[in-house]
C-alpha positions in Angstrom: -66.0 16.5 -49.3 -65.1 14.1 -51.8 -64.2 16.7 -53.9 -61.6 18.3 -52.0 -60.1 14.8 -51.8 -59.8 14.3 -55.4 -58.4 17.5 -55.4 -55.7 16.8 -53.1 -54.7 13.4 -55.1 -54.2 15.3 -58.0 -52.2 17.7 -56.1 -49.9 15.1 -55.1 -49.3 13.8 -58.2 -45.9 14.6 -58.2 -44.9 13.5 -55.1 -42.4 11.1 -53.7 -41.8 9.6 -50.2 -38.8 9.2 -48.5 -36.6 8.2 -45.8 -33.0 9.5 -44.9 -30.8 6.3 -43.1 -28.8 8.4 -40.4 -25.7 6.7 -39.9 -24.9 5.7 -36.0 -24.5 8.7 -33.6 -25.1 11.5 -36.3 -27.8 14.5 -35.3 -30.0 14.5 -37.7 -30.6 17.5 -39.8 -33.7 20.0 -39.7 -35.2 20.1 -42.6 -33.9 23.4 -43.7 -31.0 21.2 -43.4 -32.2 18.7 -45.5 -33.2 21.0 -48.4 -29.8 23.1 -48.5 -28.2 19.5 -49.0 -30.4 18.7 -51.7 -30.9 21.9 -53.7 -26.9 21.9 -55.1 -27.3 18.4 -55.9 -30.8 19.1 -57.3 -30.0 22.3 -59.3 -31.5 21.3 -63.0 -34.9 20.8 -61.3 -37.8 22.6 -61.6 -39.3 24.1 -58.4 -39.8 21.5 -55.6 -40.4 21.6 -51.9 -40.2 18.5 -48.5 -42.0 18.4 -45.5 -41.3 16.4 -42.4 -44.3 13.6 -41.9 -43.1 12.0 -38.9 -41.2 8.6 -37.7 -37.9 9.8 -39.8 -40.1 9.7 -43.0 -40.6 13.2 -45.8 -42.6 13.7 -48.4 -41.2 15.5 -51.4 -43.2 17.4 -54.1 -41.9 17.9 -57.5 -43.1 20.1 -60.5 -43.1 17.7 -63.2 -43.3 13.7 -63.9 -40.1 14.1 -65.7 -38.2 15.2 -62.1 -40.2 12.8 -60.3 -38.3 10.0 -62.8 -35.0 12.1 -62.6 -34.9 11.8 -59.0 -35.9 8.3 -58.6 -32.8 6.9 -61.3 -30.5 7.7 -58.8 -31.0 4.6 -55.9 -29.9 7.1 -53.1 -28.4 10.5 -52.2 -25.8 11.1 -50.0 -26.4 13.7 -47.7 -23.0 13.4 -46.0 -24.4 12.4 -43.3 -27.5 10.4 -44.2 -28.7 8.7 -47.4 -31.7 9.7 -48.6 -33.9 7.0 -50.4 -36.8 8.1 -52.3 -39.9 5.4 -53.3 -43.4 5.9 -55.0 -46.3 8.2 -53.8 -49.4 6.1 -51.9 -52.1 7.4 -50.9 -53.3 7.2 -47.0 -49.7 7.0 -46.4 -49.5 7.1 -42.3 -45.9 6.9 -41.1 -46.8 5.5 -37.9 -48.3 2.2 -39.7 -45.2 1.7 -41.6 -43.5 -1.6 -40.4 -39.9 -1.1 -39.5 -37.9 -4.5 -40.6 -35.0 -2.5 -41.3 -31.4 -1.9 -39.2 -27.6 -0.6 -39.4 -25.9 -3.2 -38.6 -22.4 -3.7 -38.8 -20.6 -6.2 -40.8 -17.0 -7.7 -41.3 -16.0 -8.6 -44.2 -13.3 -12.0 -43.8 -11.1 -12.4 -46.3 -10.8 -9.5 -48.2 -7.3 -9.0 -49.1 -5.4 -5.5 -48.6 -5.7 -4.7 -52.2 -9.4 -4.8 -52.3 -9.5 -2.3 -49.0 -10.8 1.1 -51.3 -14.3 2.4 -50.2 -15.8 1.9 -53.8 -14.9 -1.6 -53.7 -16.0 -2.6 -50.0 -19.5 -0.6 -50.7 -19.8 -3.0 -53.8 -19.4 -5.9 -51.7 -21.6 -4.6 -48.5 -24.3 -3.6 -51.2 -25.2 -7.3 -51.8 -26.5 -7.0 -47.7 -28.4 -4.1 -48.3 -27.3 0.0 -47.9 -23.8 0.4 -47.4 -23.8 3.6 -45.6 -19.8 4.3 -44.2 -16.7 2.5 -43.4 -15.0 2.1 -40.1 -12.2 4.5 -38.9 -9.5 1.6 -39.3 -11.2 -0.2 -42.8 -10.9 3.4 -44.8 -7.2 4.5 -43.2 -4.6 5.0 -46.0 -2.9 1.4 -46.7 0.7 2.8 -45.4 -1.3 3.7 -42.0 -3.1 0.2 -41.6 -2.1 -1.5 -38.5 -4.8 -4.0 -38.5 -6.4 -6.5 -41.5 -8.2 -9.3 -40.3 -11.4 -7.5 -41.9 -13.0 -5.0 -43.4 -15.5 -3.3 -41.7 -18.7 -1.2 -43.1 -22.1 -0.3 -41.7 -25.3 -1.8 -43.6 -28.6 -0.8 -43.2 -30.5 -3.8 -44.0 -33.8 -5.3 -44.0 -33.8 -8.2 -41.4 -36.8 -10.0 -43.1 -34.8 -11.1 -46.0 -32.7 -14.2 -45.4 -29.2 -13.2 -44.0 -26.4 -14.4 -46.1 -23.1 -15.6 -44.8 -20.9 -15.1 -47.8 -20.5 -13.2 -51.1 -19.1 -13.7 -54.0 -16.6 -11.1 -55.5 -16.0 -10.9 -59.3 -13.5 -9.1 -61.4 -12.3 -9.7 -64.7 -11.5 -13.3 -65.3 -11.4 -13.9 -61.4 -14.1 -14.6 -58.4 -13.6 -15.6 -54.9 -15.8 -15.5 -51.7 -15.7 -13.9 -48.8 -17.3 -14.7 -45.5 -19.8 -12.1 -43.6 -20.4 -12.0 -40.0 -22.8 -10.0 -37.7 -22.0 -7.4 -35.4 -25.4 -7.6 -32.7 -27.7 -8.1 -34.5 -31.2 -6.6 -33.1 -34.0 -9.2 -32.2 -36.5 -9.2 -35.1 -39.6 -11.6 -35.7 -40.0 -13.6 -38.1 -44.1 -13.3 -37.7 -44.8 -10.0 -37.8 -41.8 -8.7 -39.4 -41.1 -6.0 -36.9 -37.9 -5.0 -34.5 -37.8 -5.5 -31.0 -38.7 -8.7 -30.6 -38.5 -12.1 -31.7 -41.2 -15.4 -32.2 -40.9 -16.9 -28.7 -42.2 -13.8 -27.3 -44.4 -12.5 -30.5 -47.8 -11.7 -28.8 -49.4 -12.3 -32.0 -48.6 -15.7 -31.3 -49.4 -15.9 -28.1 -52.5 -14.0 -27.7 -53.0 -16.4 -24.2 -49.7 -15.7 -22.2 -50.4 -11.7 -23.4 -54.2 -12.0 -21.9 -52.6 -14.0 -18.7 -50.0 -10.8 -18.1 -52.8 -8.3 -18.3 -54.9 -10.5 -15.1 -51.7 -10.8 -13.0 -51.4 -7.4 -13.7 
């Protein structure tokens, strides 16, 4: 009944969705897990409670608009692993529908010097890509241990559909220099649909007549 429906919007009033980025060969956590990470970090909050929906996504229901906008200052939380990245509320939300243009990706970072090597500072750079999410095991050794320097290192997860960009500039007081990116395999992605797995040449949505012609040889 429509009425149960309205009721449930109002219900969910307070809710956010969200999505934790796993970095490269970690387990993800249950979510048991997920809300013994949070609740430390979440300790001023009123009463609030996250459900699995499926595809990697949660949704998250809070007690009060006020820790719905607390929450949603902060751009993401580490989860150590993981990065949690909370975004509005819609309703008829499926998971399954949700396009996926985004990827880790590794990235090296070319001239960089030595001194510029700390993990706040290569994040700052990385985050012009997208969500810096760790550094490699030779980028973040002690300077004094650092055998190699050609380039930093650090693991993006970035959205694919925006335009890729091949340098960055670095600022800092009274100075600025760029510094060239490069791509470690980058997944196929389409340009058309804006989904992974794939790219144009082969995008069925473009080529509705090779797709029919596979299904008759078939």
């Amino acid at each position: 009944p429509e009425t149960d429906y309205l009721a449930g919007i109002d219900a969910c009033k307070h809710n956010l969705h969200g999505r934790i980025l796993w970095p490269k060969g970690a387990t993800p956590l249950t979510v048991v897990a997920v809300k013994n990470k949070l609740a430390p970090i979440w300790k001023d909050l009123d009463r609030w409670g996250v459900a699995s929906i499926g595809k990697g996504f949660y949704e998250f229901t809070f007690s009060s608009l006020e820790d719905v906008r607390r929450v949603r200052s902060v751009a993401s939380w580490n989860l150590n692993p993981g990065l949690l990245k909370l975004f509005a509320w819609t309703r008829d939300f499926n998971p399954r529908a949700q396009q996926n243009s985004s990827a880790q990706v590794w990235v090296r970072i070319h001239g960089l010097a030595q001194e510029y090597w700390r993990p706040n500072i290569v994040f700052a750079i990385a985050s012009s890509l997208g969500t810096p999410l760790c550094t490699d095991s030779v980028t973040s050794k002690p300077l004094m241990e650092r055998t190699f320097g050609h380039f930093a290192r650090v693991l993006v997860d970035m959205d694919l559909s925006q335009t890729l960009r091949d340098k960055i500039i670095v600022e800092r007081k009274g100075f600025a220099f760029f510094v060239e990116v490069e791509y470690e395999n980058l997944p196929d992605f389409c340009n058309n649909c804006k989904m992974l797995g794939h790219h144009m040449g082969i995008c069925k949505k473009l080529n509705p007549v090779d797709e029919a012609r596979q299904d008759k040889e078939a």
